[in-house]
C-alpha positions in Angstrom: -89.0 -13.2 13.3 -91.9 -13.2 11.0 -94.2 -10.9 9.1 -93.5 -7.8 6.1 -90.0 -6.7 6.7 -89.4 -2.7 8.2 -86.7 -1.0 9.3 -86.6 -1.8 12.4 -83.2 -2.2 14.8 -81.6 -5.3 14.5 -81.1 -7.2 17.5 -77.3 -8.6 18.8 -77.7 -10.5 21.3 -73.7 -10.6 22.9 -73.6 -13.1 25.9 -71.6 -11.9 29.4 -69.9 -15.2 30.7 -69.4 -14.7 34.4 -69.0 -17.1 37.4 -72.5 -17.5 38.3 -74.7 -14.3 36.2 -75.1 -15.1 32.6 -76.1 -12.2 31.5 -76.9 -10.7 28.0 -76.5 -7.4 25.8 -79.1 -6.0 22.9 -77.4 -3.8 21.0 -79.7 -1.8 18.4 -78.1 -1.7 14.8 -79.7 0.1 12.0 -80.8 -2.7 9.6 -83.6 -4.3 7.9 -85.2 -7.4 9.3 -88.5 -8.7 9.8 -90.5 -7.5 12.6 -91.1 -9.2 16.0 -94.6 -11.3 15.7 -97.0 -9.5 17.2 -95.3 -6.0 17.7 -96.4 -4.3 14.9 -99.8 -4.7 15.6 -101.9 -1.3 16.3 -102.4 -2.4 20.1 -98.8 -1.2 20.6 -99.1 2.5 20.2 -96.6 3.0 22.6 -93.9 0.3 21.2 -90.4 2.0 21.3 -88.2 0.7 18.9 -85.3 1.6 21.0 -86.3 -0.5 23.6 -87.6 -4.0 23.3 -88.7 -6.2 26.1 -87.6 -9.4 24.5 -87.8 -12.9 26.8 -84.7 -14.6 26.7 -86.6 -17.5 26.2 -87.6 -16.4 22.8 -84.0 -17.4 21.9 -83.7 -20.7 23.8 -81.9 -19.4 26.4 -81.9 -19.6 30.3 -84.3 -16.5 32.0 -81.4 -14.0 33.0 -81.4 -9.8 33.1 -80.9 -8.2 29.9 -80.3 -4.7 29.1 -80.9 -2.8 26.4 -77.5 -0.7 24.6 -77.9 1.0 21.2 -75.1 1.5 18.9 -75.7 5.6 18.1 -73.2 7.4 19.2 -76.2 10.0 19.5 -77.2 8.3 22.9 -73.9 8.0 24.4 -71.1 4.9 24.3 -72.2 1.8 24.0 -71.8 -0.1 27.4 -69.6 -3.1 27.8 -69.5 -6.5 29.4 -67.0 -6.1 31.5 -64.9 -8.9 30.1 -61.3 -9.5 29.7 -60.2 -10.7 26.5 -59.1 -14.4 28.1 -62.6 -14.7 28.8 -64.3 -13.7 25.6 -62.0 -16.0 23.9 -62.5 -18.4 26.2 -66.3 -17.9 25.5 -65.9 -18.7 21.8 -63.6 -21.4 22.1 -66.8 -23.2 24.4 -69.1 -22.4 21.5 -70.6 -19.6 23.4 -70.3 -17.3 20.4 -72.2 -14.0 20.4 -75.1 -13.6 17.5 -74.0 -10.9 14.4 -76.7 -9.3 12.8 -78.7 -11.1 10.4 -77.3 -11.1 7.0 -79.7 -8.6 4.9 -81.6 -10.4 1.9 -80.0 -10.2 -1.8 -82.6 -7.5 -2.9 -85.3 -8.1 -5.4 -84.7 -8.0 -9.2 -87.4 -6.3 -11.0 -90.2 -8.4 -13.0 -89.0 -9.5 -16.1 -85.7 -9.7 -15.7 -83.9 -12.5 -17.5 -82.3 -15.5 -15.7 -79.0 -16.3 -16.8 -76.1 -18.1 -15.4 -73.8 -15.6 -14.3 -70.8 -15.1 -16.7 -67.5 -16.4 -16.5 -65.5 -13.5 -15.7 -62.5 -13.4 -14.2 -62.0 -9.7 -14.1 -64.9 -7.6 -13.1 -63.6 -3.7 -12.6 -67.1 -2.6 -11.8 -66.4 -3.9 -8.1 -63.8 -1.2 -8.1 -66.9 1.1 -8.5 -69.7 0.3 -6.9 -69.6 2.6 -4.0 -68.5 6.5 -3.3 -66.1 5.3 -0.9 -64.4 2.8 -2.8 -64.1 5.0 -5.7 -62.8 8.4 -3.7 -60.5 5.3 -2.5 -59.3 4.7 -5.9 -59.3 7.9 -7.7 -56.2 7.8 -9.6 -56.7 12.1 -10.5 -56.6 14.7 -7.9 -57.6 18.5 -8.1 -57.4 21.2 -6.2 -57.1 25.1 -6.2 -53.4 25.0 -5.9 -53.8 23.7 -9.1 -55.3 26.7 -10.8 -53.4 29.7 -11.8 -56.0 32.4 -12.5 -56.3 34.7 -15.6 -57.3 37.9 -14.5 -57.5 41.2 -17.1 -56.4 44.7 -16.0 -56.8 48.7 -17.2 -56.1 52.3 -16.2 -60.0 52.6 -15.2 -61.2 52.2 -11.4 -64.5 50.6 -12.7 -64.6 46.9 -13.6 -66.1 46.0 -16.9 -67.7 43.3 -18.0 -66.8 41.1 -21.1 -69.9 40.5 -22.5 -68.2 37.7 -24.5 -67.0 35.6 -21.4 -70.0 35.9 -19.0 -68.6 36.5 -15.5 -65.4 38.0 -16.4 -64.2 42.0 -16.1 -61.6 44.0 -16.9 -60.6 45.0 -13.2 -59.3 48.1 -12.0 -56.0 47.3 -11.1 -55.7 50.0 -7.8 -59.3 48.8 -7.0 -60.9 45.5 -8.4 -57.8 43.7 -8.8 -57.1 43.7 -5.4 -60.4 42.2 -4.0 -60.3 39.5 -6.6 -57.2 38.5 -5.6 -58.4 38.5 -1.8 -61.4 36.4 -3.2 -58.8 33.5 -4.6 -56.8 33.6 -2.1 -59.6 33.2 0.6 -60.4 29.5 -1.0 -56.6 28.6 -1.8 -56.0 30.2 -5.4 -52.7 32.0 -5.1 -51.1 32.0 -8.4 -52.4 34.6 -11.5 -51.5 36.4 -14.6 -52.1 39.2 -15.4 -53.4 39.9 -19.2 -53.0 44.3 -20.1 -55.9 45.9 -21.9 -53.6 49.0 -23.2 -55.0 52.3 -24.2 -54.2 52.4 -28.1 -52.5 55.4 -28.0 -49.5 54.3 -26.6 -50.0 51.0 -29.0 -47.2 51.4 -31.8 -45.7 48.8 -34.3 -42.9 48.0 -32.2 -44.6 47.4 -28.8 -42.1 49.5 -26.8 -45.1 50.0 -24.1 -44.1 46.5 -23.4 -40.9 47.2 -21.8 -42.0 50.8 -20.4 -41.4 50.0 -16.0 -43.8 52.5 -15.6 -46.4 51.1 -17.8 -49.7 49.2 -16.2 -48.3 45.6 -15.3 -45.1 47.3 -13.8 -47.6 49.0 -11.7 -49.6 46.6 -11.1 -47.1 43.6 -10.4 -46.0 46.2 -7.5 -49.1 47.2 -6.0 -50.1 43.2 -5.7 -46.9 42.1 -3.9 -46.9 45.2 -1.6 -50.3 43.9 -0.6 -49.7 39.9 -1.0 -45.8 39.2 -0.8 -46.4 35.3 -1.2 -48.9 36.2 -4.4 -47.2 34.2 -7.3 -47.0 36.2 -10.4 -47.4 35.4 -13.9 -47.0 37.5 -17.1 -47.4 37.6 -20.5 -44.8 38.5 -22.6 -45.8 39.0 -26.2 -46.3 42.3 -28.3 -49.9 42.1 -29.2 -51.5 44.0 -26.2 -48.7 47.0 -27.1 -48.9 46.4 -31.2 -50.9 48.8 -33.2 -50.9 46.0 -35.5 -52.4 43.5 -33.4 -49.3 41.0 -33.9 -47.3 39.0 -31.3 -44.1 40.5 -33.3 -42.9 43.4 -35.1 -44.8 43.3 -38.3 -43.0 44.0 -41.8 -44.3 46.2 -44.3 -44.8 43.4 -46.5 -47.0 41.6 -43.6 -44.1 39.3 -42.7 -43.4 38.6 -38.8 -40.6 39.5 -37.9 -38.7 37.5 -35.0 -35.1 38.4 -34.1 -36.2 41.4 -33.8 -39.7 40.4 -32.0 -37.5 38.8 -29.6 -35.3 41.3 -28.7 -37.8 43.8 -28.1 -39.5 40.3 -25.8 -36.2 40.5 -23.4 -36.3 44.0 -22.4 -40.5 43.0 -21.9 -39.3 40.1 -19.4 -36.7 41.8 -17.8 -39.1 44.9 -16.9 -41.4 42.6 -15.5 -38.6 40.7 -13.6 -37.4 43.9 -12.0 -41.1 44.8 -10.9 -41.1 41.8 -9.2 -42.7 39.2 -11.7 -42.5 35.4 -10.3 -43.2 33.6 -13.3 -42.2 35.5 -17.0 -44.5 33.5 -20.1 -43.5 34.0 -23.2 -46.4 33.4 -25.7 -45.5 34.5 -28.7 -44.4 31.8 -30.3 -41.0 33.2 -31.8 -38.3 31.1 -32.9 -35.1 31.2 -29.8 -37.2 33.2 -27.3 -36.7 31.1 -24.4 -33.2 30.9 -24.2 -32.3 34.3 -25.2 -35.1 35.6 -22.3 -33.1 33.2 -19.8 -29.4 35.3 -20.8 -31.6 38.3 -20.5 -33.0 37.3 -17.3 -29.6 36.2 -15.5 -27.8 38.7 -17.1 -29.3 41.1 -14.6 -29.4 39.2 -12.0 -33.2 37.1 -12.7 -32.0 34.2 -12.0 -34.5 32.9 -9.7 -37.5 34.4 -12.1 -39.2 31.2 -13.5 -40.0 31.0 -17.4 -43.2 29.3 -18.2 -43.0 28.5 -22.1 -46.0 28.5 -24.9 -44.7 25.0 -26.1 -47.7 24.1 -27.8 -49.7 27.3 -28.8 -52.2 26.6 -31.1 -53.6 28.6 -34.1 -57.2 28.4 -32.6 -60.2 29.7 -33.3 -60.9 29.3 -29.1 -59.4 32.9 -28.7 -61.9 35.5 -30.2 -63.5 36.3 -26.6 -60.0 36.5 -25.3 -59.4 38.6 -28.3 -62.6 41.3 -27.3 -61.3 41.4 -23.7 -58.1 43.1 -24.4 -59.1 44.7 -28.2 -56.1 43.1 -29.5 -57.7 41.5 -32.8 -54.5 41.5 -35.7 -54.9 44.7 -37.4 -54.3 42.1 -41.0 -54.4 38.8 -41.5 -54.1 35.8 -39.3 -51.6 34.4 -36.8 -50.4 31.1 -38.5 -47.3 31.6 -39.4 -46.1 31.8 -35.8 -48.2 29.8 -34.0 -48.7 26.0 -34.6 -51.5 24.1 -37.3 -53.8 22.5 -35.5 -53.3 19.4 -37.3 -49.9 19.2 -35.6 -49.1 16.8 -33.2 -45.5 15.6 -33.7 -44.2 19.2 -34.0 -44.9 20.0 -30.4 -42.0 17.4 -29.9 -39.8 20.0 -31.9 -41.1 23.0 -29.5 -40.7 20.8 -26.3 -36.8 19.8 -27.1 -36.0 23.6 -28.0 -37.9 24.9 -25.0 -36.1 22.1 -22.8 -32.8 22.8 -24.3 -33.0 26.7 -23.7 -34.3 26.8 -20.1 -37.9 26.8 -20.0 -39.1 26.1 -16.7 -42.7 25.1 -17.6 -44.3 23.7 -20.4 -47.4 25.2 -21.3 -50.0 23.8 -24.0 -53.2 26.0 -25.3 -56.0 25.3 -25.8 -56.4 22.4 -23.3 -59.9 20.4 -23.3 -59.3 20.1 -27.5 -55.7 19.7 -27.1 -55.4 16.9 -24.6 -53.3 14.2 -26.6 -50.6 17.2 -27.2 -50.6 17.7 -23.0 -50.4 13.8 -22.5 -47.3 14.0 -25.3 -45.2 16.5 -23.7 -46.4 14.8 -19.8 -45.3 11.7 -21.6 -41.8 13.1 -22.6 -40.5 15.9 -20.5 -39.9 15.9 -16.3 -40.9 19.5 -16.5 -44.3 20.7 -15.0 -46.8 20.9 -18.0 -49.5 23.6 -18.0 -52.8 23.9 -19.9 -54.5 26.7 -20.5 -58.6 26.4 -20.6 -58.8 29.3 -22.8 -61.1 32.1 -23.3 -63.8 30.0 -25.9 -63.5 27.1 -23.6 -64.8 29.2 -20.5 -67.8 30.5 -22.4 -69.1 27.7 -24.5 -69.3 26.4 -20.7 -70.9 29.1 -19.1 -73.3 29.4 -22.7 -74.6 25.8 -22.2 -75.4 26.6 -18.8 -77.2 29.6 -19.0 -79.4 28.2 -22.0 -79.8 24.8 -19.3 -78.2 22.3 -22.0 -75.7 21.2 -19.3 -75.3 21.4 -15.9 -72.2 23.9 -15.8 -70.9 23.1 -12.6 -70.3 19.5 -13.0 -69.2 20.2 -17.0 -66.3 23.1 -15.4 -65.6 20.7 -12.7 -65.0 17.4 -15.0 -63.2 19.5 -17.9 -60.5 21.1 -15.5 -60.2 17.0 -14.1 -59.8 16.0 -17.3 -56.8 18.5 -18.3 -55.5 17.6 -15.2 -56.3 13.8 -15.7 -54.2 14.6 -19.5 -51.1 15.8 -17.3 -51.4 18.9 -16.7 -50.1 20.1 -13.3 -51.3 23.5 -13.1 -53.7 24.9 -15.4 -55.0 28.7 -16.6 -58.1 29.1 -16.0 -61.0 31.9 -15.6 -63.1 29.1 -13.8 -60.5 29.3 -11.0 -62.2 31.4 -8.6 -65.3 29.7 -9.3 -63.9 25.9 -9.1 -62.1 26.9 -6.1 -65.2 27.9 -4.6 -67.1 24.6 -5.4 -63.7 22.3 -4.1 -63.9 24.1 -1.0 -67.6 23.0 -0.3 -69.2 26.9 -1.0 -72.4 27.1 -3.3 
């Protein structure tokens, strides 16, 4: 073979050893080698490069019939020879050994490029790389929509409304909306939610008894999803500040303190309301001191004790909250939330909240915010047996969906890779408002 190189069908020539017919097989393989001589000339209009009549002679071989098999399953199988194995080893053992494909050339460096004598290097983990297969081989990270547990917010209305701070996200009607966006998770393999109440103020009051009301709107709501879904799994939130007229996870003082014995008793009744409604999963995000055990008596005192609790561990003071804050009008009435929930600085101390949250019962170990937070989720991955969750919080989601809509990222890839990389940190499930979205995208739907 001779002449500029095309991508022509590369010719095996496999040799049938019988007792008196030598004959031969041409198998067409998609490669690159140089043309036949003469073949690519203009006079052969009509060459078809799935056929070629090639002379056995041209490979220094005795005239016999040759046919003509290509290796596209698109054309049918590819026929055999009719051999037994004894006699194609017995063919190779008398040197009659079929020709491979020709080996394709090392392709061409571009001009300039230095020559150098290839480094010594023992260990070269780009070979680990250097293909989609290999690497989908060796991803060490999986995700999946059975990872995500989807935030969705409710109200007494029938319409939806949007939260023009997190683009894409409503408050849903929880007879109406609610239930066909939980159809829409479910459809591409998101079955696990919590629910976040935007409560009318009027029945907001400084010691959130709303919260514990089994006729208020998660009661309701809780009800009317696992009438519909029974195998729907069910978080909750179980803090005062959608029910305080202050704003505050906890009763607040008159001198502005928090305060949390109290907070937490008035937390129990919240769980065990939600428990009784038919809550799968009760999460406690207030960051009081001795929630999590006294919510587990609570819970098996009446008889809860297969409800799951899903423990803030590691709630930050963040500044990542204010959309989240807008979607349920539950901005603190005074002041800040610091003395309850942890300084940012922090690492070591979410060691303090993971032994007391182990110790008392929790069930899951729950760190927010997640993408700036990921050393705290690889610390308590790193320390506990427990499943850890992350939650992408609410300033997470729209910085995302921000830099997409303004094109300074592509926001598909950037929501895919940040939910990898909380689950890369450790997390096994994570809280997310991308979950409908990601599911979507992991399930091959634009």
């Amino acid at each position: 073979m001779m002449g500029k190189h095309k991508s022509l069908p590369a010719l095996l020539l496999l040799y049938s050893f019988g007792s008196s017919v030598m004959a031969s097989t041409i198998v067409n393989m998609p490669l690159n080698v140089g043309t036949i001589k003469g073949l690519d000339r203009p006079s052969h209009g009509k060459f078809n490069p799935n056929f070629v009549p090639i002379r056995p002679s041209i490979f220094g071989l005795p005239r016999r019939h040759l046919f003509v098999v290509k290796a596209s399953t698109n054309d049918g199988p590819i026929k055999k020879l009719g051999m037994s194995d004894a006699e194609c080893e017995a063919a190779v053992v008398a040197g009659n050994i079929p020709e491979a494909p020709p080996v394709p050339p090392i392709p061409a460096s571009p001009a300039g490029t230095p020559v150098v004598t290839s480094f010594d290097i023992t260990r070269r983990p780009r070979r680990n790389r250097r293909s989609p297969v290999l690497r989908s081989a060796f991803q060490e990270t999986s995700l999946s929509p059975a990872n995500f547990v989807y935030p969705l917010f409710i109200h007494e209305g029938e319409e939806d409304t949007p939260i023009g701070a997190m683009p894409g996200c409503y408050r849903l009607g929880w007879r109406h909306g609610l239930l066909e966006e939980v159809a829409k998770a479910r459809d591409v393999g998101v079955n696990s939610i919590v629910l976040f109440p935007k409560v009318p103020d009027a029945l907001k009051t400084p010691t959130g008894d709303e919260a514990y009301n089994d006729n208020g709107l998660v009661p309701r709501t809780i009800q009317l999803l696992k009438d519909k879904y029974p195998d729907l799994i069910i978080y909750t939130d179980v803090a005062l500040d959608p029910y305080s007229s202050d704003g505050h996870d906890g009763i607040v003082r008159e001198d502005g303190v928090i305060m949390n014995d109290e907070t937490v008793h008035q937390l129990c009744k919240q769980a065990v309301s939600q428990a009784r409604a038919g809550a799968d999963v009760v999460s406690p995000s207030d960051m009081m001191d001795g929630r999590v055990g006294a919510i587990r008596s609570a819970l098996d005192a009446e008889g809860f004790q297969l409800v799951s609790i899903m423990s803030y561990t590691a709630k930050y003071a963040s500044s990542f909250y204010g959309p989240f804050r807008e979607a349920l009008d539950s901005n603190p009435r005074f002041g800040d939330k610091k003395t309850y929930q942890m300084n940012p600085a922090n690492y070591r101390e979410a060691m303090i909240e993971l032994r007391a949250d182990e110790s008392e019962g929790a069930d899951i170990l729950l760190v927010k915010p997640g993408l700036p937070y990921l050393d705290v989720i690889r610390l308590l991955r790193d320390n506990s047996p427990l499943p850890i969750a992350a939650y992408q919080v609410s300033g997470e989601y729209s910085m995302i969906k921000a830099g997409g809509v303004l094109k300074m990222i592509d926001e598909r890839k950037v929501m895919l890779e940040s939910l990898m990389c909380l689950r890369r940190a450790g997390a096994d499930i994570i809280l997310t408002y991308f979950a409908l979205q990601a599911a979507r995208c992991l399930c091959g739907e634009k």
